[in-house]
C-alpha positions, 0 to 999 in steps of 0.5 A, a space after each residue: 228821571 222825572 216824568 213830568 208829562 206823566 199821561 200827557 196831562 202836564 204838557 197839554 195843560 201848559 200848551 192849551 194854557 199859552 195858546 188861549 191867548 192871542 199872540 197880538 195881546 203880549 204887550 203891557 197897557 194902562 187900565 183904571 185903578 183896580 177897585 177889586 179887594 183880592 188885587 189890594 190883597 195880593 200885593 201886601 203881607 200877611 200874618 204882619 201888621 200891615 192893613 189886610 184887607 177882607 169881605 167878612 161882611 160883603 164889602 172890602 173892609 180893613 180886618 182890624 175895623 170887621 167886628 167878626 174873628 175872622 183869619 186872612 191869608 193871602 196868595 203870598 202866604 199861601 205860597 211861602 208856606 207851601 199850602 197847596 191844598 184848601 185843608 193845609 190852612 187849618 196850620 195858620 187858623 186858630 179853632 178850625 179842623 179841616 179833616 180830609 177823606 177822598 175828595 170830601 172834607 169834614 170842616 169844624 170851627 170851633 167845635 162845630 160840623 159834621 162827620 159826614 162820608 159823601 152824602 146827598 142828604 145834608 150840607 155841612 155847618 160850615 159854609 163854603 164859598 169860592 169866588 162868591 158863590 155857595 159850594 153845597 156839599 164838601 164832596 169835590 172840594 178837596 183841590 189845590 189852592 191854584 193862583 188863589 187871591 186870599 182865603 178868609 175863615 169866618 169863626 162862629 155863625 154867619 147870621 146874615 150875609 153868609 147866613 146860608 148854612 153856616 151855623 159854625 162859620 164860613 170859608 171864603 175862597 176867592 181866585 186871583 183876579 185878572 190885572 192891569 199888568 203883563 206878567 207870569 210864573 212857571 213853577 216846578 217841583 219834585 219831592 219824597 214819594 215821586 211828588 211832581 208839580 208843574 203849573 203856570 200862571 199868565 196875566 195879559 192886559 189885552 187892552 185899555 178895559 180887557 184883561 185875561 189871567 190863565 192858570 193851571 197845575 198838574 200835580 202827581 202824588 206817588 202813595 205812601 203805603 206799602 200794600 204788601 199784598 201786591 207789592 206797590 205803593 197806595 194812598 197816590 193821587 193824581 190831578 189837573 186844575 186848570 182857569 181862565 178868567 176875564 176881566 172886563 172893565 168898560 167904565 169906571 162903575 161897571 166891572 165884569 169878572 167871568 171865570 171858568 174852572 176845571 178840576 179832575 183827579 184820580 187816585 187811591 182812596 184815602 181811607 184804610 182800616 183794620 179788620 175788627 181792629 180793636 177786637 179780640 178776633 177777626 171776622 174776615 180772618 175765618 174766610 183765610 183772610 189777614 187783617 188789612 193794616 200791618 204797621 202805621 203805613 202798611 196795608 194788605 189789602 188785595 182791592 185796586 182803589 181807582 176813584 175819580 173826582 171831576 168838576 166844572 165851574 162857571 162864574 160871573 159877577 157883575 158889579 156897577 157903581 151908582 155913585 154911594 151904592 153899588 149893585 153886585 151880581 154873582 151866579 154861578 153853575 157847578 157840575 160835579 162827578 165823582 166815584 170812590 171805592 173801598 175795600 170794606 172788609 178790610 183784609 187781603 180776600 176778596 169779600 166785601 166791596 163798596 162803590 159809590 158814584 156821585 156828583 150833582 148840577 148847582 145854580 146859585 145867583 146872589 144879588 146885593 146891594 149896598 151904600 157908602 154914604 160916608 155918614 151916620 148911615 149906611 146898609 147893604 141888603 140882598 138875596 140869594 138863591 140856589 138850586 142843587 140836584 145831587 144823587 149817589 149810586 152805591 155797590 156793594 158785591 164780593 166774595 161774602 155776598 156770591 156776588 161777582 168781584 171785579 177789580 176792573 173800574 170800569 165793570 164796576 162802574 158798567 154794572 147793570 145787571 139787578 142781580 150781580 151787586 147790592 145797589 142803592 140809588 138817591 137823589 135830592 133836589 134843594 131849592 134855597 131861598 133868602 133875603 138878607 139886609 144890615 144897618 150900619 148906625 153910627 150915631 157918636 164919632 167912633 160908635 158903629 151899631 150893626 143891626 141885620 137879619 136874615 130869612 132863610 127857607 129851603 125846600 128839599 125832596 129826596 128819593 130812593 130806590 134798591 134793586 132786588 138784592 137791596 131789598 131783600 137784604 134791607 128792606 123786605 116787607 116794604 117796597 123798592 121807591 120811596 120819595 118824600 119833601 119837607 121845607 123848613 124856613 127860619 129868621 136870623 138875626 145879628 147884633 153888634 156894637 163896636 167901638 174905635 179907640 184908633 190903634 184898638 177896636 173892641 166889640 161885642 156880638 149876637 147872632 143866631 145861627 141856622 142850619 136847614 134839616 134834610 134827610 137820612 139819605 144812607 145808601 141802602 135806606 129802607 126808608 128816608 128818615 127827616 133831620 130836624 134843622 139846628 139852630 145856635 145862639 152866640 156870643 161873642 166879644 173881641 179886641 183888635 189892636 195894631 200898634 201906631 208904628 204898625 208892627 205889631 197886631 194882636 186880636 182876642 176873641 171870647 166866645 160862648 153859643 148854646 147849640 139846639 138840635 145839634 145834627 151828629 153823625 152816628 154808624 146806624 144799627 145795620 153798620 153799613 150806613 153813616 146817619 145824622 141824629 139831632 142830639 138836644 143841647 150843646 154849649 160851647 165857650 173858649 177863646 182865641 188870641 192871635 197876632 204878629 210882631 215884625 222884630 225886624 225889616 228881616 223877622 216877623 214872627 206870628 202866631 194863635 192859641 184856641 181854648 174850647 170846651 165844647 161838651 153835650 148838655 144833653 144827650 140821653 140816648 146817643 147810638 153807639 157801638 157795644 161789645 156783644 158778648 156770649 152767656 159765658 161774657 165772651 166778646 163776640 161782636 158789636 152791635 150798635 146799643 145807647 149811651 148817655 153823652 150828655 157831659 161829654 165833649 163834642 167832636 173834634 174840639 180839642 181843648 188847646 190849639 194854636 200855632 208859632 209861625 216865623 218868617 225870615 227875609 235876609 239879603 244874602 249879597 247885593 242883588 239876592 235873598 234868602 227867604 225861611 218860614 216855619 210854622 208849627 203847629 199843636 193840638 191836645 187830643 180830640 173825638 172824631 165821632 160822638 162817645 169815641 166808639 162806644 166800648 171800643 173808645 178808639 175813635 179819638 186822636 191824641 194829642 200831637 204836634 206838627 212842623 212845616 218849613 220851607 224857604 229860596 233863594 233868588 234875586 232880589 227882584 224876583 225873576 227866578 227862585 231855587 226852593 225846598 219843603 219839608 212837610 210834617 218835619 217830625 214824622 209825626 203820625 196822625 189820623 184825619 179820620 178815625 171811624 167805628 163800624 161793626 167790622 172795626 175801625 176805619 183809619 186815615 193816617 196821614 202822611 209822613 215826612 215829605 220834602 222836595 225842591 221847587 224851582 220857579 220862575 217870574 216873567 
């Protein structure tokens, strides 16, 4: 039987998502015409050749006309090839890796980001947004796409208008916005591994200039790993997203758009490892213990992983038209909590537990302004600010340590005693400042030069403190405190010549990329070591092409960047703490092709192919892991050692990648349709980390390929549908994250073949 209010959540989400609004609103009204680009996107297809609109440049565009790579898609597409989660885009988007951990991610384009756990030092090269507004940290920002508008993935350095830390690229996230007509969905599921879904949209045009749109799901993932220790399934995960938004439209030139999210969540960590895998012992096997992973999706692990991650959002943007220029406000807070855990020594004894509390407080506010002259001239300049107080709270105690081990998250979370764990505590503050501005010159019908810059300046502080254990252990002869700030500011620029032939737009691109420095914050730091900033110069020429009948689109890109100070993510000589190192030079070249060709009314099939190669020109002194060996040559251990990696590719850049995707669309009697999507998608193998491991050479991930399908059947006017998917169809196996540490290898698998059914119904 399916328990769909699973801790009352689902059913109270539905109650309070119906009972915000006023039962005198539940009538239809006629509002002005919708200026907003996620309404114009959400009623047409995507991955066809029909217009799709987009914001690469801050200002609705057609994605044909934008010289930037830049990969769309939309609610419905979203919804018809089942991508629930943010990361499930990665199988429609040439060029991107959206590798998971728990409520974190490790985002890469084109070759380029950061292997990073939770940390509060440094934000990743690609940039994300959600409705406008700067996300800094990939912790928490794991969540499902719930009633998303479009996602929009900008491939290479955003210079100027989304130039903040986005040296690899930039996501854009943007939530449905309230409409001018009544309507709603109610949508349940059910699949492999006692998956239940249920959430629920509901538009209300409360009057001629007031509308509000109520959104919400609940989602409960049962585990997919046998823990044989206990018997019971691991890897599950649990949350509720909830959104109110409303549209306020008092005028024809002005629009208010408010929003308020809520997302929470609870469940197994993802990560899994095997004790000294890789090695010819097992250190934890000395102690009685077994090494913690039996087979693919088999653990032994006797630690209860009960993390938690929860997040408000609030958002307003402010948009008035003065007749050829408009002025747009955005400013937004953020409020994050999360807490992990993990059984770091990897076997079924209690020995080795790590914990780690973090979250932070974000206020960003973006103003722009821009024209629409409609001549040889027109611009859009702005500025931007954000200030980002995030902190990190690390335990480790266990059986190893003579320290108490608790499995109960609540003691862990109570610890308070200076004596009963090893703790250490950061905090960052961040103050960013810029101002941004591009030209958009036309001086010949069909000729458009575009000249911008950015100046970016950020100021960061950063303080840590160990208690008493901490200390002894990792700093002796210093002290407990140690605070330090550094600012770093830099001038971007951007240049672009485009040309119209009509059905093809050719261009060609500079721009400079930048990526602020920050601070080695580890969780057990002696001391606070600065990262220098990083900066790329890119390269690129592209062709867009849509043929005159519309039913077919092809873009091509070619690319090459020079990347200096490339910030890479190494284990540090202690092993218990991930750092960032500037590795001196990198260069990057490849190319992507991507389109779509509608067969028939009924057939449209799509599809992208990536080439990289993105290799370290210089890397002398890279920190990997060496076998440590006895006088008679014995492998005893590890130890953290140098190897020289220039030559080498970079992580996370496979040299081929691409997908096929096919969407069908038949009757199936006069008044019903039948619906089928299947994507597949490939790439040839990959590094997670700089020199895979050092000796081991296990931190990497072979090639591999997967396949999704799902599809329904309804009437054609869409009241109601029956559907199914079937997630990873060839049960492939495959890792998110690969990771070396001195004890082993740390592994993410993921998951196997999952299916269910859907039922939904419109209103």
């Amino acid at each position: 039987m399916i328990q769909i209010s699973k801790n009352g959540q689902a059913a109270s989400l539905l109650a309070l998502m119906f009972a915000s609004i006023a039962p005198g609103a539940l009538h239809a009204q006629t509002t002005p015409p919708e200026k907003d680009v996620v309404e114009a996107e959400s009623s047409q297809p995507r991955l066809s050749s029909d217009d799709i609109v987009v914001t690469a440049q801050r200002q609705s565009q057609n994605v044909q006309k934008v010289p930037i790579a830049v990969t769309a898609v939309s609610q419905e597409t979203i919804q018809n090839l089942n991508i629930r989660n943010v990361d499930k885009i990665a199988t429609v988007t040439t060029g991107l890796i959206y590798d998971t951990g728990y409520s974190f991610v490790q985002t890469y384009i084109r070759g380029i980001g950061v292997s990073n756990s939770p940390g509060v030092g440094l934000e990743s090269p690609v940039a994300i947004y959600i409705d406008g507004a700067y996300m800094p940290r990939g912790t928490g920002t794991i969540f499902d796409l719930v009633d998303v508008g479009s996602v929009e993935v900008l491939k290479g350095p955003q210079g100027t208008l989304y130039g903040h830390n986005a040296s690899g690229g930039a996501i854009l996230i943007r939530s449905a916005n309230p409409t001018n007509s009544f309507e709603g969905s109610v949508t349940g599921e059910y699949g492999r591994f006692d998956h239940v879904m249920l959430d629920g949209m509901m538009n209300i045009p409360v009057s001629q200039t007031l509308s509000v749109r109520v959104a919400g799901r609940y989602r409960d993932d049962g585990g997919f790993l046998d823990n044989l220790t206990t018997g019971k399934k691991v890897r599950g995960k649990e949350s509720t997203d909830a959104r109110f938004k409303l549209k306020w439209e008092p005028t024809s030139d002005f629009t208010a758009i408010a929003a308020l999210d809520y997302h929470w969540e609870k469940g197994s960590s993802n990560a899994s490892g095997g004790q000294g895998a890789g090695l010819p012992f097992c250190v934890g096997c000395l102690f009685g213990a077994t090494p913690e992973i039996a087979g693919p999706y088999e653990v032994t692990e006797d630690f209860k992983r009960s993390d938690i991650a929860r997040s408000w959002n609030g958002n307003l943007k402010l948009q008035y038209d003065f007749g050829g220029v408009t002025l747009e406000s955005v400013t937004n807070y953020r409020d994050l909590y999360g807490y992990i855990s993990d059984d770091s020594d990897r076997t079924s004894a209690p020995l080795f537990a790590f914990d780690a509390l973090y979250g932070g407080k974000t206020f960003s506010q973006d103003l722009q302004l821009s024209s629409a002259f409609d001549g040889v001239f027109d611009f859009l300049a702005g500025v931007q600010y954000i200030n980002d107080k995030a902190y990190q709270r690390s335990l480790i105690y266990g059986d190893l340590f003579g320290l108490p081990y608790d499995n109960s998250q609540t003691a862990r979370e109570q610890r308070n005693a200076p004596d009963d764990r090893i703790e250490g505590n950061q905090r960052v503050t961040t103050n960013s400042y810029a101002a941004f501005a591009e030209v958009y010159i036309k001086p010949a019908d069909h000729l458009t030069i575009t000249l911008g810059g950015r100046y970016s300046k950020d100021r960061r502080r950063v303080s840590t403190v160990l208690n008493p254990i901490a200390q002894a252990i990792f700093n002796p002869s210093g002290t407990a405190a140690f605070s330090q700030r550094d600012s770093w500011n830099k001038f971007t620029p951007r240049a672009v010549v485009a040309y119209d032939f009509g059905i093809v737009n050719v261009y060609a691109s500079y721009t400079k990329g930048f990526k602020s420095g920050g601070f080695n914050v580890p969780s057990f730091a002696p001391q606070v070591d600065p990262i220098n900033p990083e900066t790329i110069d890119s390269y690129e020429i592209g062709a867009k092409f849509v043929s005159d009948d519309r039913r077919t689109r092809i873009n091509f890109a070619a690319f090459r960047y020079d990347y200096n100070d490339a910030q890479v993510s190494i284990i540090d000589a202690t092993g218990a703490s991930q750092i960032i190192l500037n590795a001196a030079s990198a260069r990057g070249k490849g190319f992507e092709l991507d389109g779509s060709h509608r067969l028939a009314e009924f057939l449209t099939l799509s599809g992208g192919l990536s080439y990289l190669d993105a290799r370290y020109r210089s890397y002398p002194n890279a920190a990997v892991y060496k076998y440590v060996r006895d006088a008679g040559g014995t492998i005893v251990g590890l130890a953290t050692g140098e190897e020289d990696l220039s030559g080498t590719r970079m992580p996370r850049s496979p040299k081929w990648s691409g997908y096929v995707q096919a969407s069908l669309e038949v009757p199936v009697s006069n008044d019903w349709i039948a619906r089928l999507n299947t994507v597949a998608h490939f790439t040839t193998g990959y590094l997670f980390q700089p020199g895979a491991g050092g000796d081991l050479r296990s931190d990497q991930q072979g090639g591999y390929t997967t396949v999704n399908m799902s599809g329904a059947i309804g009437p054609a006017l869409g009241k109601y549908e029956i559907g199914f998917y079937i997630d990873n169809l060839t049960d492939t196996k495959y890792y998110n994250t690969v990771a070396v540490g001195s004890l082993g290898v740390s592994e993410l698998i993921a998951a196997p073949i999952t299916y269910g059914l859907r039922v939904k119904a419109r209103f």
